[in-house]
C-alpha positions as CSV (number, residue, x, y, z in Angstrom):
1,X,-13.8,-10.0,5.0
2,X,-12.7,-8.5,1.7
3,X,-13.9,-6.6,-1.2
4,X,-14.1,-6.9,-4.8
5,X,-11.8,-5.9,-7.5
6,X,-12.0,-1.8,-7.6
7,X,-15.1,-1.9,-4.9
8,X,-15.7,-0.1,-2.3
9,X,-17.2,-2.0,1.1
10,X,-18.3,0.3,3.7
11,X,-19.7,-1.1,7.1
12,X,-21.5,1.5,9.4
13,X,-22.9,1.8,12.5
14,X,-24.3,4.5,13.4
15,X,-25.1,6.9,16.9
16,X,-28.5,7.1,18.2
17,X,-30.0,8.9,20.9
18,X,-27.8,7.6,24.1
19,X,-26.8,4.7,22.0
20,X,-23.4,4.2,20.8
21,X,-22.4,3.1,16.8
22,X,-20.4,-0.3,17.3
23,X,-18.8,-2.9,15.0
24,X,-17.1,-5.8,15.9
25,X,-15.5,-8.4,13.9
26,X,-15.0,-11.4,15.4
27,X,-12.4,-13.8,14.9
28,X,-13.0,-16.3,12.0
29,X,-11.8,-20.0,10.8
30,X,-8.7,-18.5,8.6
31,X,-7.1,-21.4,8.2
32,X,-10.4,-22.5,5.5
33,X,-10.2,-19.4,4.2
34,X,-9.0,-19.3,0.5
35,X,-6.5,-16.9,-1.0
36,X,-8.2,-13.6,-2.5
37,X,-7.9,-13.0,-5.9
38,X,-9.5,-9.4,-5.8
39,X,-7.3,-6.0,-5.8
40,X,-7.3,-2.6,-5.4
41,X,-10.8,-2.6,-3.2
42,X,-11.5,-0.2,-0.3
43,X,-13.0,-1.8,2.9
44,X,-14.1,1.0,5.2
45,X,-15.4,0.3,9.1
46,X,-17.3,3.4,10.9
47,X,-18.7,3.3,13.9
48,X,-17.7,4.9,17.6
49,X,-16.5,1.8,18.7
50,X,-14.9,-0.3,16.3
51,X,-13.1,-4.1,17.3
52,X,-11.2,-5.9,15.1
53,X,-10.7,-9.5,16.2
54,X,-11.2,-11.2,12.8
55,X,-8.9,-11.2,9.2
56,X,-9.4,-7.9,7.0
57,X,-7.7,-8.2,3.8
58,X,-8.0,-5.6,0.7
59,X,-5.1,-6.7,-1.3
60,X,-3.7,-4.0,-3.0
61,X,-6.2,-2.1,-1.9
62,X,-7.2,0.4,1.1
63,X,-8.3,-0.5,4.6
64,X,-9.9,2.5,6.4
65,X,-11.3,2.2,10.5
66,X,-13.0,5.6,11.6
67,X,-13.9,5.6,14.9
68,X,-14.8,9.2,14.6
69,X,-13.2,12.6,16.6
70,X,-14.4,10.6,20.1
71,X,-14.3,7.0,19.4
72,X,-12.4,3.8,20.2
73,X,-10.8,1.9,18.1
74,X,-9.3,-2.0,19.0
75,X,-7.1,-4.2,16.8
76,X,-7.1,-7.0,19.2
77,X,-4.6,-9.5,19.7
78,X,-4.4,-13.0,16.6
79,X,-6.4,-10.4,14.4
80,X,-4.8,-9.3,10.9
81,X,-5.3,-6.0,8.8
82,X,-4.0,-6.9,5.8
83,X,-3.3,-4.7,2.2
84,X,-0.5,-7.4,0.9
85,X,-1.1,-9.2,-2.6
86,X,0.4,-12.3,-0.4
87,X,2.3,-13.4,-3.7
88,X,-0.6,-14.0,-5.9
89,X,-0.7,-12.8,-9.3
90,X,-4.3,-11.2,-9.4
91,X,-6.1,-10.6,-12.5
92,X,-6.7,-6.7,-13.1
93,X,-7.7,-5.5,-16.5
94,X,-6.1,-5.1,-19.9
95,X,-3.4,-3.9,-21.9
96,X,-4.2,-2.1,-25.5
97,X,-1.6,-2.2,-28.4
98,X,0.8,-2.4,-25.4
99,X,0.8,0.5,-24.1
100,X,-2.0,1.7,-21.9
101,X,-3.1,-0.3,-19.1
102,X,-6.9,-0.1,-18.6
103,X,-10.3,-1.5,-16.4
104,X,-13.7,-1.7,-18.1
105,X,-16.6,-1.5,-16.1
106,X,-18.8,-1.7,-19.2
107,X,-21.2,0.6,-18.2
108,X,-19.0,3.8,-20.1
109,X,-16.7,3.9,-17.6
110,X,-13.2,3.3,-18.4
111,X,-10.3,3.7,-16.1
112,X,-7.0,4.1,-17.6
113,X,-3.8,3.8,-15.5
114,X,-1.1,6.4,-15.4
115,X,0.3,8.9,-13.5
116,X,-2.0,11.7,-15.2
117,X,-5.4,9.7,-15.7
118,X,-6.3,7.4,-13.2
119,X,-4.2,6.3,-10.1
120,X,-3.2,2.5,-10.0
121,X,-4.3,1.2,-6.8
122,X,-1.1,1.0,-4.1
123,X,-1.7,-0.4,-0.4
124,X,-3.0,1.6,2.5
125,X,-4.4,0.7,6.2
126,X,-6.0,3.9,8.0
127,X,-6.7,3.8,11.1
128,X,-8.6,7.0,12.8
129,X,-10.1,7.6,16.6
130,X,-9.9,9.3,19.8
131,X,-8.2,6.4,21.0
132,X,-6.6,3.8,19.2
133,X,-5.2,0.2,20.8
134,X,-3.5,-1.9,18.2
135,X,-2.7,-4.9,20.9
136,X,0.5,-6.9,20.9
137,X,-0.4,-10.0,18.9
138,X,-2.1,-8.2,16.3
139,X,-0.4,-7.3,12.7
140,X,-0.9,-4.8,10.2
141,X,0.6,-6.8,6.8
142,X,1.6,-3.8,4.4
143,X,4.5,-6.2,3.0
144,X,5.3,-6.3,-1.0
145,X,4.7,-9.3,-2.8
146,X,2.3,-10.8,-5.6
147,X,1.5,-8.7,-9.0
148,X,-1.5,-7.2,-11.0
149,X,-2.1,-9.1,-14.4
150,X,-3.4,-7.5,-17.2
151,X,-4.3,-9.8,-20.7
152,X,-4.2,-8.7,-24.2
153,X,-5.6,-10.8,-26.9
154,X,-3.8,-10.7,-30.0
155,X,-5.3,-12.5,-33.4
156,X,-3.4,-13.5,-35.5
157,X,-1.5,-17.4,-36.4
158,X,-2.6,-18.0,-32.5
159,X,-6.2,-17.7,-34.2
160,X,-8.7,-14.7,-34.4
161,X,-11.1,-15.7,-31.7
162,X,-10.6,-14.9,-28.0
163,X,-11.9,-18.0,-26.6
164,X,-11.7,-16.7,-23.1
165,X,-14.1,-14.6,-23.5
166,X,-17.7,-15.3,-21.8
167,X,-20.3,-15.9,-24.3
168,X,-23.6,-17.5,-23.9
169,X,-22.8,-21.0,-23.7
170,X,-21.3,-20.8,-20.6
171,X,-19.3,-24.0,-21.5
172,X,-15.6,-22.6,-20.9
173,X,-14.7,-21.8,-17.2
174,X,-11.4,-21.8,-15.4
175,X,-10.5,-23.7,-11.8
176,X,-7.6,-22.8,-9.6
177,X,-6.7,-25.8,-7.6
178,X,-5.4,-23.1,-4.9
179,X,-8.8,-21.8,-4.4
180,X,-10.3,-24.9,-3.8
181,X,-14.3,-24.9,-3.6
182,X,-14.5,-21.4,-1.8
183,X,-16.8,-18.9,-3.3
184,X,-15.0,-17.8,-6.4
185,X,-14.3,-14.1,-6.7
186,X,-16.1,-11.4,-8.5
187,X,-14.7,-8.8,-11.1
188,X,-16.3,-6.8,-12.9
189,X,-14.6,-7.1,-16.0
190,X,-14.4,-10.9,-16.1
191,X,-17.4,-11.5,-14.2
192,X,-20.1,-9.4,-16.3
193,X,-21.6,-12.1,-18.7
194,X,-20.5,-15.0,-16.7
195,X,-22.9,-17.7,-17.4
196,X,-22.6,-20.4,-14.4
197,X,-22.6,-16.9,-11.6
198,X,-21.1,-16.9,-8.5
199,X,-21.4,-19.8,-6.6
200,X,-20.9,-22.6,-8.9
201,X,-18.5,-25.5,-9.0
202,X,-17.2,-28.5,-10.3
203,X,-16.3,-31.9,-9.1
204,X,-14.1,-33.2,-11.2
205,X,-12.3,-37.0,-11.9
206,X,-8.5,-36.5,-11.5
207,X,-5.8,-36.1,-14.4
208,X,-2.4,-35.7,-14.5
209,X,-0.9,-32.8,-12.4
210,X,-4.5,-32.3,-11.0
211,X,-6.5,-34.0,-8.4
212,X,-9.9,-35.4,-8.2
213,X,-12.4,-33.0,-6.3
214,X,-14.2,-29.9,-6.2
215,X,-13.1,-26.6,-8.1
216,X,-15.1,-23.3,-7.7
217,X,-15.6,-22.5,-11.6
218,X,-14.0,-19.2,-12.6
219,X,-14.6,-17.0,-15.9
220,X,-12.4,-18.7,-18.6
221,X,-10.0,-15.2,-18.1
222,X,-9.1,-16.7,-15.1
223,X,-7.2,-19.7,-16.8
224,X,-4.2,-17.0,-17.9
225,X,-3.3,-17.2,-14.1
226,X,-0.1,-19.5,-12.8
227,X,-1.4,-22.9,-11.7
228,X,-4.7,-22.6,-13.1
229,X,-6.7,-25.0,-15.7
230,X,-9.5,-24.2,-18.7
231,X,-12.3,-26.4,-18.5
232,X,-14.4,-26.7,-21.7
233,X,-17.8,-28.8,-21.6
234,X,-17.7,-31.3,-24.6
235,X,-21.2,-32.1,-26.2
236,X,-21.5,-36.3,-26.6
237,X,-19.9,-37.1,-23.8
238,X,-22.4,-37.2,-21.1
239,X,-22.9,-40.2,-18.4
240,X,-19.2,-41.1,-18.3
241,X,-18.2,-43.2,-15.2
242,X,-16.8,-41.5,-12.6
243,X,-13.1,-41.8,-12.5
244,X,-13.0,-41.3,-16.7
245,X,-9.7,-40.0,-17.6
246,X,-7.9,-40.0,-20.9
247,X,-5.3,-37.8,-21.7
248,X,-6.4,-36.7,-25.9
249,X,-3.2,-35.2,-26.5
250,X,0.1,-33.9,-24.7
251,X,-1.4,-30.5,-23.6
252,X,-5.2,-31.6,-23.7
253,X,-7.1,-34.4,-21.1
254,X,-10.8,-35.7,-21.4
255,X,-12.3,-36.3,-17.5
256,X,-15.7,-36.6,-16.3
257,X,-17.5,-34.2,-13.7
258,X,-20.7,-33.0,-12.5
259,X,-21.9,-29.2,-11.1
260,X,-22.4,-28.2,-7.8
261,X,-23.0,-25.5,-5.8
262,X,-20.8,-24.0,-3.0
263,X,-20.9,-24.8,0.7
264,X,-24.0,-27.5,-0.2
265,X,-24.2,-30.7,-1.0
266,X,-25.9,-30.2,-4.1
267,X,-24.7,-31.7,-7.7
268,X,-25.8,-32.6,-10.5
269,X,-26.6,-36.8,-10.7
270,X,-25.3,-36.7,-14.6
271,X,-22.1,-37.0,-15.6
272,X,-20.2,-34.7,-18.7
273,X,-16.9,-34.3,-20.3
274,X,-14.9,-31.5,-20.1
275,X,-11.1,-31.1,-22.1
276,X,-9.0,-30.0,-19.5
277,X,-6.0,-27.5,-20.9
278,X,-3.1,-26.5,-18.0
279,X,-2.3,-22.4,-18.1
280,X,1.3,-23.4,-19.0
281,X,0.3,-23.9,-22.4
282,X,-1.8,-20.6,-22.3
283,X,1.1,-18.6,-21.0
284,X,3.8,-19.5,-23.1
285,X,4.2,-17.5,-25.6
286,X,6.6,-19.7,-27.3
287,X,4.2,-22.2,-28.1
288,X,2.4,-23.4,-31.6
289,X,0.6,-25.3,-29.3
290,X,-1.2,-22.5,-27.6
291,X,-5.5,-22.2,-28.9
292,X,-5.4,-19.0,-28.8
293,X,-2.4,-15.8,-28.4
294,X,-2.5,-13.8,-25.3
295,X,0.1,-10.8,-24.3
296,X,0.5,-11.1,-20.5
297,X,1.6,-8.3,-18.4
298,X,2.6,-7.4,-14.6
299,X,2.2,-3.9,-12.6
300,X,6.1,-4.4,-11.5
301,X,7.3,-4.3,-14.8
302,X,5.0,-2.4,-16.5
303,X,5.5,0.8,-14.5
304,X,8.9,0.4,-13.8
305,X,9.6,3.5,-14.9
306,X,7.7,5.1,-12.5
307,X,5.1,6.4,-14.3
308,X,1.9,5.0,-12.4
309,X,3.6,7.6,-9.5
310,X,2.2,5.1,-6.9
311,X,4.0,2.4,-5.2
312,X,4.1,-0.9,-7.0
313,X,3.4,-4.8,-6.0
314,X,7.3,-4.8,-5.2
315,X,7.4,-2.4,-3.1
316,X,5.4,-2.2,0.7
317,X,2.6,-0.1,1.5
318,X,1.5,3.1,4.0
319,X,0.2,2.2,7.3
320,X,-1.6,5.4,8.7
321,X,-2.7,6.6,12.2
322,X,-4.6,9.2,13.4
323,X,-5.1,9.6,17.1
324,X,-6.4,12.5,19.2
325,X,-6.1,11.5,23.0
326,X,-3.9,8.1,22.8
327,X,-1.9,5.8,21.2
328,X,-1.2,2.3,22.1
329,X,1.3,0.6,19.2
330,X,1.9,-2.9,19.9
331,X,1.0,-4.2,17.0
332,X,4.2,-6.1,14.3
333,X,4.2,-4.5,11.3
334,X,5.2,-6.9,8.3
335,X,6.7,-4.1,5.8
336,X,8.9,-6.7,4.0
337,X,10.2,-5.6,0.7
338,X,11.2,-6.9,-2.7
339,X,14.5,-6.3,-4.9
340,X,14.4,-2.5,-6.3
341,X,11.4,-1.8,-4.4
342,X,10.6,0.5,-1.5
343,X,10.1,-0.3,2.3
344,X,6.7,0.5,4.3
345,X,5.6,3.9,5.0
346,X,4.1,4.6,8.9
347,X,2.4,7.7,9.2
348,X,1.5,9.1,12.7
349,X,-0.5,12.3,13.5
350,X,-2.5,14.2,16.6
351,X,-2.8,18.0,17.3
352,X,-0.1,17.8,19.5
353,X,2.3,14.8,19.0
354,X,5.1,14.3,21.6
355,X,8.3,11.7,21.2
356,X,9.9,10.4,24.5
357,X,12.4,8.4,25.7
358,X,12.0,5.0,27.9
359,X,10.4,6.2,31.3
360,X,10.1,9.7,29.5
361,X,7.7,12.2,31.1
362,X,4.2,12.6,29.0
363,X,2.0,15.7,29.2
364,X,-1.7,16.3,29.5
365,X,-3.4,16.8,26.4
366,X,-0.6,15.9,24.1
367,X,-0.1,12.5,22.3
368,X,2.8,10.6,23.7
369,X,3.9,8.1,21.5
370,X,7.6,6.1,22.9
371,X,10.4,6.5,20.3
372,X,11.8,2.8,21.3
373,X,8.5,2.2,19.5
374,X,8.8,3.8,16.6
375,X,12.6,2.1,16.1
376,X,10.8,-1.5,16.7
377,X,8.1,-1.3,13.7
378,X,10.7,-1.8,11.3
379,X,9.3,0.8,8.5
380,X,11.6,2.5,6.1
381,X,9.9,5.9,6.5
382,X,8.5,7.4,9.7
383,X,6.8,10.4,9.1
384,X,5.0,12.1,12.2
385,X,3.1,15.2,12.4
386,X,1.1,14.6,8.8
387,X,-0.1,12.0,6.3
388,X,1.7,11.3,2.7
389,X,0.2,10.3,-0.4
390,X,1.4,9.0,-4.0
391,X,1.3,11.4,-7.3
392,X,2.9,11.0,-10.9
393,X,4.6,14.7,-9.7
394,X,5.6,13.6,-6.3
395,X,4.8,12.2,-2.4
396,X,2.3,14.7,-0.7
397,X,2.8,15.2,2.3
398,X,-0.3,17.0,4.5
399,X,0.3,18.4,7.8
400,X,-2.0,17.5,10.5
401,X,-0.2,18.1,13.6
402,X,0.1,21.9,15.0
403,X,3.1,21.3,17.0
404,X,6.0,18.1,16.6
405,X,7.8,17.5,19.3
406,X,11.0,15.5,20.3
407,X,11.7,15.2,23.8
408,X,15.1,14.8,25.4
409,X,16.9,11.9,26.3
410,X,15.3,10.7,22.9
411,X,17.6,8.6,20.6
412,X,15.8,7.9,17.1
413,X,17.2,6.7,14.4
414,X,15.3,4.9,11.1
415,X,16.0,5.0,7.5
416,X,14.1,8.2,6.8
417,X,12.2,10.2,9.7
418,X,10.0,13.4,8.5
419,X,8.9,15.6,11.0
420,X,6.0,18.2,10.1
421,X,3.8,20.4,11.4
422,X,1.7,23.4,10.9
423,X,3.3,26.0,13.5
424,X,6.4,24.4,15.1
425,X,8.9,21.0,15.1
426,X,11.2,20.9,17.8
427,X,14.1,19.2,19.3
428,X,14.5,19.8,23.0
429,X,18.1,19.4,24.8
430,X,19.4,15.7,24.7
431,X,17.6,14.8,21.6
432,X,18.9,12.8,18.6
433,X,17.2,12.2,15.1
434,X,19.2,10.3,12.7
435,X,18.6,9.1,9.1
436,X,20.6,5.8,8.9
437,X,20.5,2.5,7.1
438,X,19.0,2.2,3.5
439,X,16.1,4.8,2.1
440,X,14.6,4.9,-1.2
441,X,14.3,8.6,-2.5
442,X,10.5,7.7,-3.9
443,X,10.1,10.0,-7.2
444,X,12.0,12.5,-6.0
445,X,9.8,15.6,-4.3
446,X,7.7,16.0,-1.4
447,X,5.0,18.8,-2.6
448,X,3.5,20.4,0.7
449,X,0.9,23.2,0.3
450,X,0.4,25.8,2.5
451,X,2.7,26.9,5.4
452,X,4.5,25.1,8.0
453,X,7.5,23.2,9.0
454,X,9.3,19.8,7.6
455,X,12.3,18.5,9.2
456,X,14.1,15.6,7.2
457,X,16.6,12.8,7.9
458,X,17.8,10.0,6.3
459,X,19.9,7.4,4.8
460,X,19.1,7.6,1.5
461,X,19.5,10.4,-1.2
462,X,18.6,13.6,-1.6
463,X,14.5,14.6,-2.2
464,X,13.4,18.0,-3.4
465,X,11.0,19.8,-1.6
466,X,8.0,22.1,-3.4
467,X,5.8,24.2,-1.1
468,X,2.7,25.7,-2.6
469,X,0.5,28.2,-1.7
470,X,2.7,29.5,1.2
471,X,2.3,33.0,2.8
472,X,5.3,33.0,5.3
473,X,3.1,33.7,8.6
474,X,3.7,29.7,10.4
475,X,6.1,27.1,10.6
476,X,9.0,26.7,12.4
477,X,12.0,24.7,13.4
478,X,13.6,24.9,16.8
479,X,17.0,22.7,17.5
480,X,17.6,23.4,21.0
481,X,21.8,23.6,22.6
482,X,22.9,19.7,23.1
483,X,20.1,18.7,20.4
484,X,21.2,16.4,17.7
485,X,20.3,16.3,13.5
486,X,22.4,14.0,11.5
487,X,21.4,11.7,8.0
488,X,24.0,9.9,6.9
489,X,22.4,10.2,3.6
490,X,20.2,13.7,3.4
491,X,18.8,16.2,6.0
492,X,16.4,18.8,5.1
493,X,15.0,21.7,7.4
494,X,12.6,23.8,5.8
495,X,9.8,26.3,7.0
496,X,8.2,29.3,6.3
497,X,8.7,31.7,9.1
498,X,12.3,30.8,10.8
499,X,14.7,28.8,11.6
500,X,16.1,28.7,14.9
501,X,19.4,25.8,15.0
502,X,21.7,26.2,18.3
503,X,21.9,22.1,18.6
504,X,24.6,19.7,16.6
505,X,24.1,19.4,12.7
506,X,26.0,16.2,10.8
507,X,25.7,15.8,7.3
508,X,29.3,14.7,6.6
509,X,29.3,13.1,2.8
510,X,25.5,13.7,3.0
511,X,22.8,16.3,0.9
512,X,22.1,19.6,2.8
513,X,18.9,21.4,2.2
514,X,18.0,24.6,4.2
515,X,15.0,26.5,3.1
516,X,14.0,29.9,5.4
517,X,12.4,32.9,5.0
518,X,16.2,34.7,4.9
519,X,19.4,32.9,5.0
520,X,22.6,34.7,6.1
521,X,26.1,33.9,5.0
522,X,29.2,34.4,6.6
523,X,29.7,37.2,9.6
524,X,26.2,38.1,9.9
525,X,25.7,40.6,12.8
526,X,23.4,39.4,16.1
527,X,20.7,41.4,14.9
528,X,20.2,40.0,11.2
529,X,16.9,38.6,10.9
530,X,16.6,35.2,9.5
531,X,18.7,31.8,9.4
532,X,22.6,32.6,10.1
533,X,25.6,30.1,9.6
534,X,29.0,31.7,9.1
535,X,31.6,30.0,6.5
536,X,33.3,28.2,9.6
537,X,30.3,26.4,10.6
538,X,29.5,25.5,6.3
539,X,33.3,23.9,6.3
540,X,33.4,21.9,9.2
541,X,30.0,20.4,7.8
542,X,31.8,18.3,5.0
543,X,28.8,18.2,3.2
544,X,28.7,16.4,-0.4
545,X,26.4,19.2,-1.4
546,X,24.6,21.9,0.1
547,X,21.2,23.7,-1.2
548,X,19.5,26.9,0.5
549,X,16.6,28.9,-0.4
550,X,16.0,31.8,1.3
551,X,12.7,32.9,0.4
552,X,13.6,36.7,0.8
553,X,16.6,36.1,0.1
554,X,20.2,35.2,0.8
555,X,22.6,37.9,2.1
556,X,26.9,37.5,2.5
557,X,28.5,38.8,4.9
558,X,32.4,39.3,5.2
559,X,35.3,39.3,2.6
């Protein structure tokens, strides 16, 4: 099951009377499924008992299963959840003069991608419910891979008209022989206007570089896509024998085929000749050769300067999970990455979230979740207590949690681990977080609103942190004696009303950043309110640089 380019699928079952909303997907043939050339959907499953047993893919895209404040939620083992553009190229919209990248729906609504208009779409699974079981032998597939294309027709020497556009001949189409005969996908951009609809295909005589059989036909926009061939039906050429092949020039071939329809055995008795033109010749933009001149472009290297503020097709996605009574996280996590681009995301939060050691005591009422667990996913960035999201001005990161809390005998240690909650992140006695191994910095900032607490390791650099809208009255962070906060790359510890740090700090050749509603420096007396650390403590630190906000202020003490 997937969606359509920029749609959104919801499925929902709803509660009535004594009778309880349930969806179930059952598990499908996925070897004869084709690959999906649709991005940046939204397929959304809600229901008090939700299943998964099947394949869910929204590539590029947003999968989202609500079982509600009291419901139960099962990603059962052999069944995939699945946001990853698999390393397709998928076509999504155009580019104008070069330099915007847009969608048009055609019906006055525009979207035009950029950090302050409209957000490109990234990849995100979210998974919500009372209790949640995401089985060993299941997979959540967040990994990078693949690429938005966007077209751009240019006339000119190439010639002045686009002749992949759908007119009212219908007589230009597009087959991609990795497709196959599966039911070719809809856009709404390329599909509006497409004569032979969804549905439709094409058995075809064999040519050089492409076999004999049947082709789902595409819009002729699809042709721009690696791999893929433009058909155009030729008038006087009907009744050829089947098997007719002859290759007109070096680029174009002459074969004979007949319609069909999808999953039936109906076609058309008559034969017709179609000139059949590869995509290499389309796509190379080096070419005299080419019919007409197209600009092509892909997401990664469009935005590489960041200024979609989303994560790209290079880099993985954000797996979330939201769980009020239990948590049971078996499932692998595929959060592969590419060159220059950022690892997966894994967002846990409850109202009470508590991390234990192996044979670690859990408590009533609070969710439990085994930090051996956490270390196996394999995610760059761990962030529990909250939920993150992508702007152009930074990550946002949401508390959910009211309390954080890392038990002892715990030993953690990931790329990047946040911590946040809305009153209070602790480390008891015996407890070690540690940032280590390699961590992208994102854009730079975490923007939090509100009060709280956010604790921060990790391997990478330095990242700002904005609070908005704070009044001082919650938040802290509580290091107990023989508790243990190193990043080999950056810590943070900020919140709004205190700081209490009696455990081990380790930020040798790393970034410091302390933020508290008073910070004192040097010889402070017992009594001085606030966040104290005299100027032994700040040397043996070795820190490669050091940052502290004290909302009231900063006060020395000493010579």
């Amino acid at each position: 099951i997937y969606p359509a380019t920029l749609t959104d699928f919801a499925f929902n079952a709803l509660d009535i009377g004594a009778g309880t909303g349930s969806i179930t997907v059952l598990a499908g043939d996925a070897a004869a499924a084709g690959p999906v050339l649709s991005a940046g959907g939204a397929l959304r499953l809600h229901a008090s008992r939700i299943e998964n047993q099947g394949v869910l893919k929204a590539p590029f895209g947003l999968i989202e299963l609500d079982a509600g404040a009291d419901g139960d939620l099962v990603v059962a083992p052999g069944s995939v959840l699945s946001t990853s553009g698999e390393d397709l190229v998928i076509p999504f919209g155009r580019t104008e003069g070069g330099l915007d990248w847009s969608y048009d729906f055609g019906n006055t609504q525009k979207l035009v991608f950029s950090g302050e208009l409209d957000a490109l779409p990234s990849q995100r699974i979210q998974l919500n419910g009372a209790r949640l079981e995401l089985r060993e032998g299941s997979r959540l597939d967040v990994s990078a891979g693949g690429d938005l294309q966007a077209y751009e027709f240019v006339p000119g020497i190439g010639g002045s008209r686009d002749i992949l556009a759908n007119d009212a001949t219908g007589r230009s189409f597009a087959i991609l022989p990795t497709l196959g005969e599966t039911i070719a996908p809809y856009d709404h951009m390329e599909s509006a206007g497409f004569m032979p609809g969804v549905g439709a295909t094409i058995h075809i005589e064999g040519v050089d570089g492409l076999a004999a059989g049947e082709y789902a036909l595409l819009p002729a926009r699809y042709a721009l896509l690696p791999g893929a061939y433009l058909l155009t039906e030729s008038s006087g050429y009907q009744d050829l024998q089947p098997g007719f092949g002859l290759r007109l020039t070096s680029s174009v071939a002459l074969v004979s085929g007949s319609y069909g329809v999808a999953g039936t055995d109906q076609r058309d008795r008559r034969t017709r000749g179609f000139t059949v033109q590869s995509s290499e010749l389309l796509r190379d933009a080096s070419s005299i050769l080419r019919p007409a001149e197209y600009t092509l472009s892909l997401a990664t290297q469009f935005f590489a300067d960041g200024s979609a503020g989303v994560r790209l097709p290079r880099d993985a996605g954000t797996v979330s999970l939201s769980a009020l009574e239990s948590l049971d996280l078996h499932a692998a996590l595929d959060a592969t990455k590419l060159e220059g681009g950022r690892g997966a995301a894994f967002d846990i939060a409850s109202p009470e979230l508590l991390i234990t050691a192996i044979g670690g005591e859990t408590e009533a009422g609070v969710l439990s979740v085994g930090a051996d667990v956490l270390a196996a996913l394999g995610a760059e960035s761990i962030l529990l207590g909250g939920r993150r999201g992508e702007s152009a001005e930074g990550t946002l990161l949401e508390a959910v949690s009211d309390e954080v809390r890392i038990a002892g005998g715990v030993d953690l240690a990931v790329p990047e681990l946040l911590l946040i909650a809305r009153d209070r992140v602790a480390l008891d006695d015996g407890a070690r977080i540690a940032g280590v191994g390699d961590a992208s910095s994102g854009n730079g900032v975490f923007l939090v609103n509100g009060d709280g607490a956010l604790g921060r390791v990790s391997g990478g650099g330095f990242v700002d942190i904005v609070r908005r809208d704070a009044t001082g009255t919650s938040g802290t962070i509580e290091i107990r004696e023989g508790a243990t906060v190193e990043g080999t790359g950056a810590v943070a510890l900020d919140a709004e009303a205190g700081i209490v740090f009696d455990g081990d700090l380790r930020v040798e050749d790393a970034s410091l950043l302390v933020g508290a509603p008073r910070i004192n420096l040097g010889d402070a007396p017992a009594e001085a309110e606030g966040f104290s650390v005299d100027a032994e403590t700040l040397a043996a630190l070795n820190a490669a640089e050091l940052r502290l906000r004290g909302r009231a202020g900063i006060d020395l003490y000493g010579d």
